[in-house]
SEMARGU-347054 format. One record per residue: residue number from 1; x, y, z of N, C-alpha, C in turn. Coordinates in Angstrom, 1 decimal. Atoms other than C-alpha are relative to their C-alpha. Example, Ala and Ser with C-alpha at 12.3 -4.5 7.8 and 13.67 -1.06 7.14 Angstrom:
2
+------+--------+--------+--------+--------+--------+--------+--------+--------+--------+
: resi :   n.c1 :   n.c2 :   n.c3 :  ca.c1 :  ca.c2 :  ca.c3 :   c.c1 :   c.c2 :   c.c3 :
+------+--------+--------+--------+--------+--------+--------+--------+--------+--------+
:    1 :    0.9 :   -1.2 :    0.0 :   12.3 :   -4.5 :    7.8 :    0.9 :    1.2 :    0.0 :
:    2 :   -0.9 :   -1.1 :    0.0 :   13.7 :   -1.1 :    7.1 :   -0.8 :    1.1 :    0.8 :
+------+--------+--------+--------+--------+--------+--------+--------+--------+--------+
This chain:
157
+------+--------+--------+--------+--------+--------+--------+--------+--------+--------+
: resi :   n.c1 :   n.c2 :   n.c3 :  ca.c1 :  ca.c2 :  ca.c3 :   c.c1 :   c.c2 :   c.c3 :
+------+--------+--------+--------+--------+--------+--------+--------+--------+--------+
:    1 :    0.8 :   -1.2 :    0.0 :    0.0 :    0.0 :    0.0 :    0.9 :    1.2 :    0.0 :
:    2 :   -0.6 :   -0.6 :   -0.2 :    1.1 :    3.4 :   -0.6 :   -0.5 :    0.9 :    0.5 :
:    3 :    0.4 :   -1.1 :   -0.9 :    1.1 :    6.4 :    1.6 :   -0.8 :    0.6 :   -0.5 :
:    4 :    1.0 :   -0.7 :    0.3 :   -0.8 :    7.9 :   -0.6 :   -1.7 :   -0.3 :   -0.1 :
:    5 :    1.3 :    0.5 :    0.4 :   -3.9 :    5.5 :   -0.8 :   -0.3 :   -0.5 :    1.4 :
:    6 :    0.0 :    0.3 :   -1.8 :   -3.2 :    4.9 :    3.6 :   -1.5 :    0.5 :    0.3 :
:    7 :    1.2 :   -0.7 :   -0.9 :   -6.3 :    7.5 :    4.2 :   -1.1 :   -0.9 :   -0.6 :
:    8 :    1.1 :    0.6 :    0.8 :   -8.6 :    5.9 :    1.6 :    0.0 :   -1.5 :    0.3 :
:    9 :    0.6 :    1.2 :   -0.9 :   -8.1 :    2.5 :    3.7 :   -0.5 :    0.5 :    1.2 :
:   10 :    1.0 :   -0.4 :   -1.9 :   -8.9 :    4.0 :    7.5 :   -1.4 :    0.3 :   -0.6 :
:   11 :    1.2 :   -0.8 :    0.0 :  -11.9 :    6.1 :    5.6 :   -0.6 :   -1.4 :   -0.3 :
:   12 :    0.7 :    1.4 :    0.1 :  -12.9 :    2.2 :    4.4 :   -0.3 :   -1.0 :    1.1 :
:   13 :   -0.4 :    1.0 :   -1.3 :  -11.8 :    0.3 :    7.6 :   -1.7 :    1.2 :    0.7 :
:   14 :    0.7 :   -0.7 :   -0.7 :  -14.3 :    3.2 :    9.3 :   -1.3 :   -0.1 :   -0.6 :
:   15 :    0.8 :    0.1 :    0.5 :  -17.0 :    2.3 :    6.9 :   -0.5 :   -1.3 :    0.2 :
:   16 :    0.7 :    1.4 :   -0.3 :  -17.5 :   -1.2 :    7.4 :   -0.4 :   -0.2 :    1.4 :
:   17 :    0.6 :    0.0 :   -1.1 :  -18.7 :    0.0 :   10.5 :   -1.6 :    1.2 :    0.0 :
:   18 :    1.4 :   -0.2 :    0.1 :  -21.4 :    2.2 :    9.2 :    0.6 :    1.6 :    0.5 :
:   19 :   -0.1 :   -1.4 :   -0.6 :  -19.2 :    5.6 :   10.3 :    0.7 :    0.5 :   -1.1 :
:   20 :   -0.9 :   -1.6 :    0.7 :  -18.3 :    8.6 :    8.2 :    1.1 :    1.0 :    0.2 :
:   21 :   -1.1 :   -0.3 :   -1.0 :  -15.2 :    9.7 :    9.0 :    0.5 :    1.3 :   -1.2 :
:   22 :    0.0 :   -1.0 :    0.9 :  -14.0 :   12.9 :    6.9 :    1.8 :    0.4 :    0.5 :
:   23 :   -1.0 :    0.4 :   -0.1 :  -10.3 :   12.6 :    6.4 :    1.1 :    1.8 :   -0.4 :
:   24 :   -0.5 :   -1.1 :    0.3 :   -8.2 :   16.4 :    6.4 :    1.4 :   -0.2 :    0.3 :
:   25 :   -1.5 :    0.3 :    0.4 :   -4.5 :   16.7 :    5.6 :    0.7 :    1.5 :    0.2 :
:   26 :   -0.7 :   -1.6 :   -0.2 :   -2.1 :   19.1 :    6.9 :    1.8 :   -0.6 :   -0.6 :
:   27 :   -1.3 :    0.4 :    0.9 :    1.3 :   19.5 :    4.3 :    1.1 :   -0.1 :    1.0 :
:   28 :   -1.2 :   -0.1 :   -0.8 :    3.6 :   20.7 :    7.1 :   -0.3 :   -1.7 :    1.6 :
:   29 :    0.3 :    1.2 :   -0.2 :    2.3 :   17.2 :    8.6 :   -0.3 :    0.0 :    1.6 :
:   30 :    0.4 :    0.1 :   -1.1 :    1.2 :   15.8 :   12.5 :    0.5 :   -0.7 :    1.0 :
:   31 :   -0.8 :    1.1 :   -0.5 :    3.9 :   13.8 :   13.8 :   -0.2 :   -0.6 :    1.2 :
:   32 :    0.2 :    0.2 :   -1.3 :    3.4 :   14.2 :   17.0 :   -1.5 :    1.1 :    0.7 :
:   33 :    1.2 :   -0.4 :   -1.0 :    0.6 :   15.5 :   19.8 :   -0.3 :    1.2 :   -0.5 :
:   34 :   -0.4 :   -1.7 :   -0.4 :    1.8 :   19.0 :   20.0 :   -0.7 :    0.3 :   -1.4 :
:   35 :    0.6 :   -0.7 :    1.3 :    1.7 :   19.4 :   16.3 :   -1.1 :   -0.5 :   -0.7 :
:   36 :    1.7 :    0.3 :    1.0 :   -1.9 :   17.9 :   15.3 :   -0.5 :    0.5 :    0.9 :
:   37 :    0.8 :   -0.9 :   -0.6 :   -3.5 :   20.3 :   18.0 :    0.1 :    0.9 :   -0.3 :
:   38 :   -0.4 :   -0.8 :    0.4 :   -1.8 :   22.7 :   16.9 :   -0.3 :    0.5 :   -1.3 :
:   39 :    0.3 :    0.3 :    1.7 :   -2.8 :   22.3 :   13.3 :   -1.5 :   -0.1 :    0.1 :
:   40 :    1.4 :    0.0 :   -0.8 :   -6.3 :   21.2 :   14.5 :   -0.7 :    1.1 :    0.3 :
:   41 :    0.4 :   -1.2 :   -0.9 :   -6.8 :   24.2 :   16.7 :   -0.9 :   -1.4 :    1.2 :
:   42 :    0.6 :    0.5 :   -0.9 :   -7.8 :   21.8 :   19.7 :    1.0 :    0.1 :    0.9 :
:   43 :   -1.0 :    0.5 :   -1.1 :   -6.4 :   20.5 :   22.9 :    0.7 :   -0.9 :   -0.2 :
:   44 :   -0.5 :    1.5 :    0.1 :   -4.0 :   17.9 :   22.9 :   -0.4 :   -0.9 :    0.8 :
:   45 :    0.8 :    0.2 :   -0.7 :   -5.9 :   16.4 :   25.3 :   -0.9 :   -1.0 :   -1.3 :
:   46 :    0.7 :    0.6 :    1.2 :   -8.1 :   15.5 :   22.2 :    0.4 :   -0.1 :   -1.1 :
:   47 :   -0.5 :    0.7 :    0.5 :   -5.6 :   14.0 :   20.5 :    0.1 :   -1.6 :    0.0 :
:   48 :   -0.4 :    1.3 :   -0.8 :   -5.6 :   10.3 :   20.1 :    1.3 :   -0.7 :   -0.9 :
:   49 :   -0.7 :    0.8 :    0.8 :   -2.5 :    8.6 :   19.7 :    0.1 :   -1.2 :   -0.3 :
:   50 :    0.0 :    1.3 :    0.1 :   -2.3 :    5.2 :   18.3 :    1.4 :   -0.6 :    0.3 :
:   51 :   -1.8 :    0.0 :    0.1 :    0.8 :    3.8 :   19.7 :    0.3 :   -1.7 :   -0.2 :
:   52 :    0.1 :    1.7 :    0.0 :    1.8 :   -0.1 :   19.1 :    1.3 :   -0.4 :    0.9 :
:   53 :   -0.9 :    0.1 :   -0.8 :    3.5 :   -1.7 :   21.5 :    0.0 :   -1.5 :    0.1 :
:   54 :   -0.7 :    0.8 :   -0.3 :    5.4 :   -5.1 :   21.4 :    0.1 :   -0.7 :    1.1 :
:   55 :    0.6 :    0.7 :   -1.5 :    4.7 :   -8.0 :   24.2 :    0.6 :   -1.7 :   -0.2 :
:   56 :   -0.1 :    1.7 :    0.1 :    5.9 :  -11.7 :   24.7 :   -0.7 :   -0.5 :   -0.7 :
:   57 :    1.3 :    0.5 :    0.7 :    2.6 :  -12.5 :   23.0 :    0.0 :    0.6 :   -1.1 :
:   58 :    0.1 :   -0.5 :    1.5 :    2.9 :  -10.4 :   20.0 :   -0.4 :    1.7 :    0.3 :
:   59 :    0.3 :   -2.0 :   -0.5 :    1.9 :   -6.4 :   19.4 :   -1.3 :   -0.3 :    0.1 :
:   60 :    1.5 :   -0.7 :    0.0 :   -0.8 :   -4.5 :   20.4 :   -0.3 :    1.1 :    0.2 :
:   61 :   -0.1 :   -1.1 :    0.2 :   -2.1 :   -1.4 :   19.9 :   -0.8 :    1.1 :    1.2 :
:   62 :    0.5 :   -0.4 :   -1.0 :   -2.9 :    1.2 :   22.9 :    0.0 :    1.8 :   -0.8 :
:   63 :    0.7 :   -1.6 :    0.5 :   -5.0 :    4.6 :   21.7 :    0.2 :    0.7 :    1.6 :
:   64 :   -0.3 :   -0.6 :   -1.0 :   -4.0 :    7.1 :   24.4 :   -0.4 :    1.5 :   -0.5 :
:   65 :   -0.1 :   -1.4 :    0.1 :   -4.4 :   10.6 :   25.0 :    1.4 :    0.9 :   -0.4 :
:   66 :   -1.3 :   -0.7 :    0.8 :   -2.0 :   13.3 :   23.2 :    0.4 :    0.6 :    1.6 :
:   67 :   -0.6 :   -0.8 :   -0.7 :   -1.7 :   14.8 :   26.6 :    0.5 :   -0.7 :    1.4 :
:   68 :   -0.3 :    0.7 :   -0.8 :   -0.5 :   11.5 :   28.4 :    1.4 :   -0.7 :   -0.2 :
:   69 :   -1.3 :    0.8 :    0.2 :    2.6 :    9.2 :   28.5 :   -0.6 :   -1.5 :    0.1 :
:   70 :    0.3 :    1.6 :   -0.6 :    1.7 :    5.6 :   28.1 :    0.8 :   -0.6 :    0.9 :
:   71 :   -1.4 :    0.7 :   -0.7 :    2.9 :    3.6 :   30.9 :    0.3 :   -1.6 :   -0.6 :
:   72 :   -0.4 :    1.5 :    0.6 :    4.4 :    0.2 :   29.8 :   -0.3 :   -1.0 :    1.1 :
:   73 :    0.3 :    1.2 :   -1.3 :    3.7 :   -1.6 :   33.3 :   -1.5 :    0.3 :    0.2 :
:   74 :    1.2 :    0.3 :    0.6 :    0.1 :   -0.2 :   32.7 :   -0.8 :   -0.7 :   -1.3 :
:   75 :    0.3 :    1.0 :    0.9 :   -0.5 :   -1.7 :   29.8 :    0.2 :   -1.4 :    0.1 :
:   76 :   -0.9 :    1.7 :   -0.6 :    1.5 :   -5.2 :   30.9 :   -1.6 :   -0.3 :    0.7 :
:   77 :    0.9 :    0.5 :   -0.7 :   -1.3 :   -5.6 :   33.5 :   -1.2 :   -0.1 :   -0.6 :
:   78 :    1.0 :    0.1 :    0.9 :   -3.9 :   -4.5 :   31.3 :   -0.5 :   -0.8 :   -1.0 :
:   79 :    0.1 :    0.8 :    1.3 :   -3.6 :   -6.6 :   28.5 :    0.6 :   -1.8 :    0.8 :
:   80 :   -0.6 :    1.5 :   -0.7 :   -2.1 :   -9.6 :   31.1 :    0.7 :   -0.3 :   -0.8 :
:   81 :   -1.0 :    0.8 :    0.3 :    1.1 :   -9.9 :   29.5 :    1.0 :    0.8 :    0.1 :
:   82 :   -1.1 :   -0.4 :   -0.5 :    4.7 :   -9.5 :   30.0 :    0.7 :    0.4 :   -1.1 :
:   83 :   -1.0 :   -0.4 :    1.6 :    7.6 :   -8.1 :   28.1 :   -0.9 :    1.5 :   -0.7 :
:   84 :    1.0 :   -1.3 :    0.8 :    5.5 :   -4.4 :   27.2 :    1.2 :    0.7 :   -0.5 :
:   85 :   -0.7 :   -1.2 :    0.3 :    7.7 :   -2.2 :   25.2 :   -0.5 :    0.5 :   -1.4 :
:   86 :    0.8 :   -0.9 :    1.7 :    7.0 :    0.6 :   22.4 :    1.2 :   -1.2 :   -1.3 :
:   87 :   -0.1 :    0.1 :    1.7 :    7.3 :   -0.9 :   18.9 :    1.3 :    0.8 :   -0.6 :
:   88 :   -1.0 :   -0.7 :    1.1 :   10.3 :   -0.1 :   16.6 :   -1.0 :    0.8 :   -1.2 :
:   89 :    0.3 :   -0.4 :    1.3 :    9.5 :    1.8 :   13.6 :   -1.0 :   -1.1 :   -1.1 :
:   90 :    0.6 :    0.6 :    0.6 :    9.4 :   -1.0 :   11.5 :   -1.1 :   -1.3 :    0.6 :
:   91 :    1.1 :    1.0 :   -0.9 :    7.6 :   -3.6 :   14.2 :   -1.1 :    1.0 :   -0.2 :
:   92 :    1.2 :   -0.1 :    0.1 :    4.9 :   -1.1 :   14.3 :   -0.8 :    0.2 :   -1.5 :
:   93 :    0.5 :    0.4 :    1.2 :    4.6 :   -1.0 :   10.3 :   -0.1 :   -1.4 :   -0.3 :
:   94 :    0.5 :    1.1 :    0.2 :    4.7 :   -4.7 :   10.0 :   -1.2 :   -0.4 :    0.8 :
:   95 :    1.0 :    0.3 :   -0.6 :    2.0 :   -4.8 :   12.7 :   -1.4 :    0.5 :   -0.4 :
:   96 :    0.9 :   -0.3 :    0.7 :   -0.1 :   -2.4 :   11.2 :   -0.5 :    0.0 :   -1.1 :
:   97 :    0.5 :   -0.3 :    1.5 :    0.6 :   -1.5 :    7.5 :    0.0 :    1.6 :    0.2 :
:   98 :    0.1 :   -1.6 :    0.4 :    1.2 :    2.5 :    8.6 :    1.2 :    0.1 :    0.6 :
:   99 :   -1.1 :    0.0 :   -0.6 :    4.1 :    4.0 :    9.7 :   -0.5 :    1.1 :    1.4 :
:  100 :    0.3 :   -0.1 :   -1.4 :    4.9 :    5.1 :   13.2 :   -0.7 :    2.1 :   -0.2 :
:  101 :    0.5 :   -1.5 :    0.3 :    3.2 :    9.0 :   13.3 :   -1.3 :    0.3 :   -0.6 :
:  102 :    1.0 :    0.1 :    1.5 :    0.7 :    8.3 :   10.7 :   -1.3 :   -1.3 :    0.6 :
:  103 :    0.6 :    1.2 :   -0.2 :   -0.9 :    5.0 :   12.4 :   -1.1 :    0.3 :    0.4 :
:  104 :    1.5 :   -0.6 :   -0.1 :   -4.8 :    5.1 :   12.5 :   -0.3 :   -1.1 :    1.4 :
:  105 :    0.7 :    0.9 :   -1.0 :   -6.8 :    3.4 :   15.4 :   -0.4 :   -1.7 :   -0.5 :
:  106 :    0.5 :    1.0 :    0.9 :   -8.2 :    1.2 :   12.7 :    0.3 :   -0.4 :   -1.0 :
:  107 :   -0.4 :   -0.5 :    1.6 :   -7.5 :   -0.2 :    9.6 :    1.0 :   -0.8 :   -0.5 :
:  108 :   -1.3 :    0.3 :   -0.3 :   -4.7 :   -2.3 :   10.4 :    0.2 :   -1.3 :   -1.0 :
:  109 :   -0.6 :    0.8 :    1.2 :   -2.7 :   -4.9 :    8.4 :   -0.5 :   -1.5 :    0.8 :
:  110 :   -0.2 :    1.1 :   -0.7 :   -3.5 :   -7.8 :   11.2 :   -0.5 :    0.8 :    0.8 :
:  111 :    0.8 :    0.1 :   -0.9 :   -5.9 :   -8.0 :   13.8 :    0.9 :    0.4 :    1.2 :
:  112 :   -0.2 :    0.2 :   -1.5 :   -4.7 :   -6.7 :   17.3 :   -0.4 :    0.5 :    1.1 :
:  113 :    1.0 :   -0.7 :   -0.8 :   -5.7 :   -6.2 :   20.6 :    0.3 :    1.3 :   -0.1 :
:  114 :    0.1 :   -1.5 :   -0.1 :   -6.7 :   -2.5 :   21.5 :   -0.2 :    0.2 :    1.4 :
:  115 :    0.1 :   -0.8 :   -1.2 :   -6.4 :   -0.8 :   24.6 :   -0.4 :    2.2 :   -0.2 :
:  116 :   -0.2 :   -1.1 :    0.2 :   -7.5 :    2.4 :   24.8 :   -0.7 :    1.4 :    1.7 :
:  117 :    0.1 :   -1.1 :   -0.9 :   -7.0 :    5.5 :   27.1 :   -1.2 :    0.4 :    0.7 :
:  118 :    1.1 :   -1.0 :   -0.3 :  -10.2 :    6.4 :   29.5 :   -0.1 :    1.4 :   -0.2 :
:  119 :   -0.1 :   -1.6 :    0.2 :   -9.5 :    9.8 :   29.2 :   -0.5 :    0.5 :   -1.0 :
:  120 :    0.9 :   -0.1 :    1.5 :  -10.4 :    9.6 :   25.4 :   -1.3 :    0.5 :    0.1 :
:  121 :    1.5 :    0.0 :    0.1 :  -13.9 :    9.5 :   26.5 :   -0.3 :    1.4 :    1.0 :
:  122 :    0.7 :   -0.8 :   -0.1 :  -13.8 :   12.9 :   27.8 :   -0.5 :    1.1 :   -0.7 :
:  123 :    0.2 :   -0.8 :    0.9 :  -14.3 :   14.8 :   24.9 :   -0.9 :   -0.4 :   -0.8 :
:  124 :    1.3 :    0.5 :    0.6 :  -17.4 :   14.7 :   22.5 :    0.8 :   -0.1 :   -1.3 :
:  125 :   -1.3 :    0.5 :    1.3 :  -14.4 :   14.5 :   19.5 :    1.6 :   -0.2 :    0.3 :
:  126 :   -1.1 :    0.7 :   -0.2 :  -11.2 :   12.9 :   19.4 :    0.4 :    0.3 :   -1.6 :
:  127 :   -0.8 :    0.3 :    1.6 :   -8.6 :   13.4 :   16.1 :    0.7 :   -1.0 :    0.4 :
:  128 :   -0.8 :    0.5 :    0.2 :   -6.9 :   10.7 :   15.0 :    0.6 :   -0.4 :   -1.2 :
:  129 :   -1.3 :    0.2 :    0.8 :   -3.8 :    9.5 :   12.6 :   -1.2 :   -0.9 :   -1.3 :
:  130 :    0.8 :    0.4 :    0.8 :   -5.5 :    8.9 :    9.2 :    0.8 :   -1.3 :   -0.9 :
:  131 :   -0.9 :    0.8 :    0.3 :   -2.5 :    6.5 :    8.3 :    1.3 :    0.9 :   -0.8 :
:  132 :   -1.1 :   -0.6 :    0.2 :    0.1 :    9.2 :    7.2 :    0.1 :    1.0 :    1.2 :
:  133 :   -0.1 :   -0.6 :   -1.0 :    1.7 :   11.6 :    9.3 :   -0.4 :    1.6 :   -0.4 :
:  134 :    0.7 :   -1.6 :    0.8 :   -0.2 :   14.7 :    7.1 :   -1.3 :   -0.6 :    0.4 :
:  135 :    1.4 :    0.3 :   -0.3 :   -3.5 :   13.3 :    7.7 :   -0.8 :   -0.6 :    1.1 :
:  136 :    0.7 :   -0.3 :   -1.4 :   -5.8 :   13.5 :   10.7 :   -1.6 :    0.2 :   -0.2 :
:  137 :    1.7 :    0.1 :    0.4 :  -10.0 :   12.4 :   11.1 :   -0.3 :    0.2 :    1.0 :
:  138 :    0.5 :    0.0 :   -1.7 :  -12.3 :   13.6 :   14.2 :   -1.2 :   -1.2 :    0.0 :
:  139 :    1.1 :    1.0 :    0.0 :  -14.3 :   11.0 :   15.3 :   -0.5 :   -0.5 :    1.5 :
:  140 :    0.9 :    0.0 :   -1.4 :  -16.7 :   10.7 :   18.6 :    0.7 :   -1.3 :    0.9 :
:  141 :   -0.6 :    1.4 :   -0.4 :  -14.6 :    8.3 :   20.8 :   -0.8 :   -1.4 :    0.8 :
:  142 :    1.0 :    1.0 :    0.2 :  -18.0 :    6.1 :   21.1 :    0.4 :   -0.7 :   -1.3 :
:  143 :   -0.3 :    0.5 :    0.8 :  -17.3 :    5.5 :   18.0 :    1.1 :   -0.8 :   -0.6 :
:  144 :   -1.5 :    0.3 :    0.5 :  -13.5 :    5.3 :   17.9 :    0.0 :   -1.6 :    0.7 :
:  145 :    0.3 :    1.6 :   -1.0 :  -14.1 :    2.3 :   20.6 :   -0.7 :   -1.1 :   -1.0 :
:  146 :    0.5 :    1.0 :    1.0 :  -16.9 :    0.5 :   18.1 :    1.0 :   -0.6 :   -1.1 :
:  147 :   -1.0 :    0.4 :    1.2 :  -14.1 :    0.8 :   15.1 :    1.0 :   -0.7 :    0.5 :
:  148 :   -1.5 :    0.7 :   -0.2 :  -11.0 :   -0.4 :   16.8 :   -0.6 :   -1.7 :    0.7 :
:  149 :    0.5 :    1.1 :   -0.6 :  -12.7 :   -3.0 :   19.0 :    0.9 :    0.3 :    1.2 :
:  150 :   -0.7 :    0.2 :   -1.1 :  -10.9 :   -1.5 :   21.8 :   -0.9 :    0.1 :    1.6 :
:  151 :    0.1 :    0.4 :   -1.7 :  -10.8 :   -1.9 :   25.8 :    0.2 :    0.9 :    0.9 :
:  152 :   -0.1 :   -1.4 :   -0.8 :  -10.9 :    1.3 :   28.1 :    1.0 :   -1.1 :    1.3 :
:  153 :   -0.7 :    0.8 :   -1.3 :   -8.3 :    0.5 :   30.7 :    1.1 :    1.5 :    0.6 :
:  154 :   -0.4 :   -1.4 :   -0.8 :   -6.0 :    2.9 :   32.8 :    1.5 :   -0.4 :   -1.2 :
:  155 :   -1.4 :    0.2 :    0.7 :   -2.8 :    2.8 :   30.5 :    1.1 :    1.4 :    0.1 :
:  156 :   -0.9 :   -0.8 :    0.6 :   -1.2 :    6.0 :   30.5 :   -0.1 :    0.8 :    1.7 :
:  157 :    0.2 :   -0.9 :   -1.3 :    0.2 :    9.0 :   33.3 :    0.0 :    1.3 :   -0.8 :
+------+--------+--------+--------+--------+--------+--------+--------+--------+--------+
């Protein structure tokens, strides 16, 4: 797949769920928290990052807030397994299919579990990573939970 056809899978992956997702692209790009809030005009706070993270068992992907740190011994407990650490570069493109910056909630190359940040659910919109690191979708994190198939757990400080 190429980077350029990444958004036009999430906006599909987000459709075989029945949700409309409307996919905007910023050139000087969203790499990180700071700069898709920034670009946005939101809080980072209502940022969600998709971050993948590598485990004895295989990866998995934990949606967090932009204005948190995932902890790696929260997640461990959460997901009941050992060995938690962030994902290389290319571990989190082989797990997904996007690269690291760019990785959507949903959408992914291979099924994995989802954790995702309570905190998400305090905003009535959430942006997240449309599968590049220029493109960014808002989407009600009721919804973002239905698409991913994720698990509200305490993961992040």
């Amino acid at each position: 797949m190429s980077e350029r056809d990444a958004p036009a899978r999430v906006v599909a992956a987000a459709s075989e769920f029945g949700i409309s997702v409307e996919v905007v692209t910023f050139p000087d790009g969203t790499r990180t928290a700071a700069d898709a809030a920034a670009a946005i005009g939101c809080e980072v706070a209502a940022i969600c990052k998709s971050l993948v993270v590598t485990t004895d068992d295989g990866p998995a992907l934990v949606l967090c807030s932009g204005a948190k740190r995932l902890d790696e011994t929260l997640v461990g407990r959460a997901l009941d397994r050992s060995g938690v650490r962030m994902a290389t570069p290319d571990e989190a493109r082989n797990a997904t299919g996007f690269p690291i910056g760019g990785t959507p909630p949903f959408g992914h190359a291979i099924p994995l579990p989802v954790l995702a940040d309570r905190d998400l659910l305090d905003h009535e919109t959430v942006w997240a990573a449309a599968g590049t690191p220029q493109a960014v979708f808002p989407i009600p994190p009721g919804e973002l939970l239905r698409a991913s198939g994720a698990r509200t757990a305490e993961v992040a400080a």
